[in-house]
C-alpha positions as CSV (number, residue, x, y, z in Angstrom):
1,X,17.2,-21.0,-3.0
2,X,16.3,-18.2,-0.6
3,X,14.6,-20.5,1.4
4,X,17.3,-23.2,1.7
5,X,19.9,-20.8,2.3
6,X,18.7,-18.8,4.7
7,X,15.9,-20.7,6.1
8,X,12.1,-20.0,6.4
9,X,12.3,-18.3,10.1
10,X,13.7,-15.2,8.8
11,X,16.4,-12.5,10.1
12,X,15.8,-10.1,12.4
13,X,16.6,-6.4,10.6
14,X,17.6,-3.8,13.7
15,X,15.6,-0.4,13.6
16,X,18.0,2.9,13.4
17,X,19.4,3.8,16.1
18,X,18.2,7.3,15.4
19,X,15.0,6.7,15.6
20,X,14.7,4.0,18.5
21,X,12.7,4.9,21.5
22,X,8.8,6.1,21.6
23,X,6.5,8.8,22.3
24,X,4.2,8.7,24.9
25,X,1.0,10.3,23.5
26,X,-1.3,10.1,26.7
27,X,-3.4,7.3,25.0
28,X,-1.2,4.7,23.7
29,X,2.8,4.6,23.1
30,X,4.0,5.3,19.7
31,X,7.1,3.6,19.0
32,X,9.4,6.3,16.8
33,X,10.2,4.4,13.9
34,X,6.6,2.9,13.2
35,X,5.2,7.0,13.5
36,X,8.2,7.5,11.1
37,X,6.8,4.5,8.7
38,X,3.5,6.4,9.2
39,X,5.4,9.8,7.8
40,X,6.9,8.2,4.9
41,X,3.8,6.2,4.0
42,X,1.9,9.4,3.6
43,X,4.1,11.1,1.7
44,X,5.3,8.4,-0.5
45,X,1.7,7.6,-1.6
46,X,0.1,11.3,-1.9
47,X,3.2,11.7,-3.7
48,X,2.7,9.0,-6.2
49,X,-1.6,10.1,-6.2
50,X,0.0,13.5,-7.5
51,X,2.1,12.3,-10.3
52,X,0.1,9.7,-11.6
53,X,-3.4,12.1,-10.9
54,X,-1.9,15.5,-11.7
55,X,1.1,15.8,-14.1
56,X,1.4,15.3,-17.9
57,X,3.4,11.9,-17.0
58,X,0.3,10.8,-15.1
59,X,-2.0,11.9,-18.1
60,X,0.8,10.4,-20.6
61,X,0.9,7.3,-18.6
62,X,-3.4,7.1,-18.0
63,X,-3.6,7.9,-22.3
64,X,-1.1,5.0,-23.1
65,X,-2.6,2.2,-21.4
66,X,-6.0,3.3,-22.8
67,X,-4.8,3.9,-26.2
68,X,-1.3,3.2,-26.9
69,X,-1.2,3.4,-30.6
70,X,-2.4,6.6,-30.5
71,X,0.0,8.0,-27.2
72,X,2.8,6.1,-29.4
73,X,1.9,8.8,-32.3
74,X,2.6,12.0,-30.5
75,X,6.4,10.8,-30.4
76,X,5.7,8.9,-26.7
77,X,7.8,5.7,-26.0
78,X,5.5,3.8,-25.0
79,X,7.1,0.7,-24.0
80,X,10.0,2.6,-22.2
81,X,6.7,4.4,-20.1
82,X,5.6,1.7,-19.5
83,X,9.0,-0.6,-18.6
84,X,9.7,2.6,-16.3
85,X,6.0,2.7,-14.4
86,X,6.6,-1.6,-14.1
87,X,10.3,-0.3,-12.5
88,X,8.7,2.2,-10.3
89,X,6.0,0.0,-8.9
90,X,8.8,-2.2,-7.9
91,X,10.5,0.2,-6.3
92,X,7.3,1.2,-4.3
93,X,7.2,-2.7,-3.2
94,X,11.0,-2.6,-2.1
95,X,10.5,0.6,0.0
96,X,7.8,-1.0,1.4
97,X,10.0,-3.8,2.6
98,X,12.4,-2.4,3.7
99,X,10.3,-0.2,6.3
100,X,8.4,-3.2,7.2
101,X,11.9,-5.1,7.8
102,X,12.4,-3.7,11.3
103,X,8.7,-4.6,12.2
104,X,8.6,-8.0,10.5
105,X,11.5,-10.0,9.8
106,X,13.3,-10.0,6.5
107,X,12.1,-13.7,4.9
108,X,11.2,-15.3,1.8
109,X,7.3,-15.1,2.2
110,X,7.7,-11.4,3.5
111,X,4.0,-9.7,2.6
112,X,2.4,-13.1,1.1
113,X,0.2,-13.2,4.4
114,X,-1.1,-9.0,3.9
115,X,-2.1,-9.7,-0.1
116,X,-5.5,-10.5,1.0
117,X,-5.9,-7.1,2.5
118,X,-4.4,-5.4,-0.1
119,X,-6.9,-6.7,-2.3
120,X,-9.7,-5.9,0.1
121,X,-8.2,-2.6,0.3
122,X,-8.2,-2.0,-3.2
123,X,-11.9,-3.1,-3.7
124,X,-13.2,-1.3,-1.1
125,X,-11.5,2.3,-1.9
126,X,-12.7,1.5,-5.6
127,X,-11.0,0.1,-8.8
128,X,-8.6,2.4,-10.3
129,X,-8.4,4.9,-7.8
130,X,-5.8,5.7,-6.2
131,X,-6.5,8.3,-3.9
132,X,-9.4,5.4,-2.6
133,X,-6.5,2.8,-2.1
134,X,-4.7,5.4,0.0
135,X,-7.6,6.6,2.7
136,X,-9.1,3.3,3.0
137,X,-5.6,1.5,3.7
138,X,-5.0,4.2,6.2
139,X,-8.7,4.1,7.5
140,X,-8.8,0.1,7.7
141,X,-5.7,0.0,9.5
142,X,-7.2,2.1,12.4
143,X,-10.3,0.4,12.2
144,X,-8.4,-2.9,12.1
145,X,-6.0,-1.9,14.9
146,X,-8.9,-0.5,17.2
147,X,-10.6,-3.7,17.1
148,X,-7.8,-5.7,18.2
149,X,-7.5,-3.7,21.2
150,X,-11.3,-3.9,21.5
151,X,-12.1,-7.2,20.3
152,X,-9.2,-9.1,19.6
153,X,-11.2,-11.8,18.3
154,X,-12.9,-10.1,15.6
155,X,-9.9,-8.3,14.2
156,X,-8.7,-10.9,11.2
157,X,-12.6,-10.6,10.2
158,X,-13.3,-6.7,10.6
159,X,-12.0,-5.9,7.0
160,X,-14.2,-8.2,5.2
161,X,-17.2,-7.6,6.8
162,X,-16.5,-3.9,5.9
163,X,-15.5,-5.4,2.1
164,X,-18.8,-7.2,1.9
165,X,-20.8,-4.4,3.5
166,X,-19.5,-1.4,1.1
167,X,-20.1,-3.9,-1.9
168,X,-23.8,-4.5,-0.8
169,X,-24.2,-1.1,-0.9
170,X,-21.9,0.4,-3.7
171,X,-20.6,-2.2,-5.9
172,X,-17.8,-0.2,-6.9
173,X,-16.3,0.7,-4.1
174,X,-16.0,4.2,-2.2
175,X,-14.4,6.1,-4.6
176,X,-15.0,4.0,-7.3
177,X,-16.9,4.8,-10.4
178,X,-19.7,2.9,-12.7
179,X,-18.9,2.6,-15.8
């Protein structure tokens, strides 16, 4: 309905007005708003690594989806946990729109052609961890953006080269661990 409505080409979203203009940092131009999306990327995802990694919610949340009979005994809602970490994951995904709107355009297959990535992202920083999602999604994007500057050529292929080269040597990823 999206689609038909609006079409597939997408809308253009304007960037804020406050934060329009760059940085020249010597080496490259920094365009304000994307080293803004940079700021609130870092915080929004060390922020989540802390309450999910370091907090009784995290441990509340970690406890009920190994055991949730048990979690559900101590007097823990479990469902309503876990309705509200379902509710908070989607409202990590719409934040994440909506900083990527003024960079992309606002349409119906918005992030369908980065889930790839993600994936590779989350296989190489290791199953289950969090803090490995977050450095290698930061550290892939430099390595990704370097070679496009470098070799433009090689840059849709650079991450899964790196994907098949940190599975080769440790199968569950960088900061993964075996079971």
């Amino acid at each position: 309905m999206a689609r038909n409505y609006y079409g597939i080409s997408g809308l253009p979203y304007k960037i804020p007005a406050e934060l329009s203009g760059g940085q020249n940092l010597g080496f490259m131009f920094l365009p304000n708003y994307r080293g803004w999306v940079v700021i609130a990327s870092l915080i929004t995802c060390f922020t989540t690594w802390f309450v999910i990694e370091k907090t009784r919610l995290g441990a509340y949340l970690s406890a009920a989806t190994e055991n949730p009979t048990l979690v559900g005994a101590f007097g823990i809602n479990v469902p309503r946990l876990i309705t509200l970490t379902y509710g908070f994951g989607v409202a990590l995904a719409a934040f994440a729109g909506v900083l990527a709107a003024p960079i992309y355009s606002v349409n119906p297959n918005m992030g369908a052609d980065i889930i790839i990535v993600v994936f590779a992202v989350v296989v190489i920083g290791g199953m289950g961890s969090i803090l490995g999602s977050i450095v290698t999604g930061f550290g892939l994007g430099l390595v990704e953006g370097l070679t496009r500057v470098f070799y433009p050529e090689g840059s849709a292929m650079v991450i899964f080269v790196i994907m098949a080269i940190v599975l080769l040597v440790k199968p569950a990823g960088l900061f993964g661990r075996t079971a």
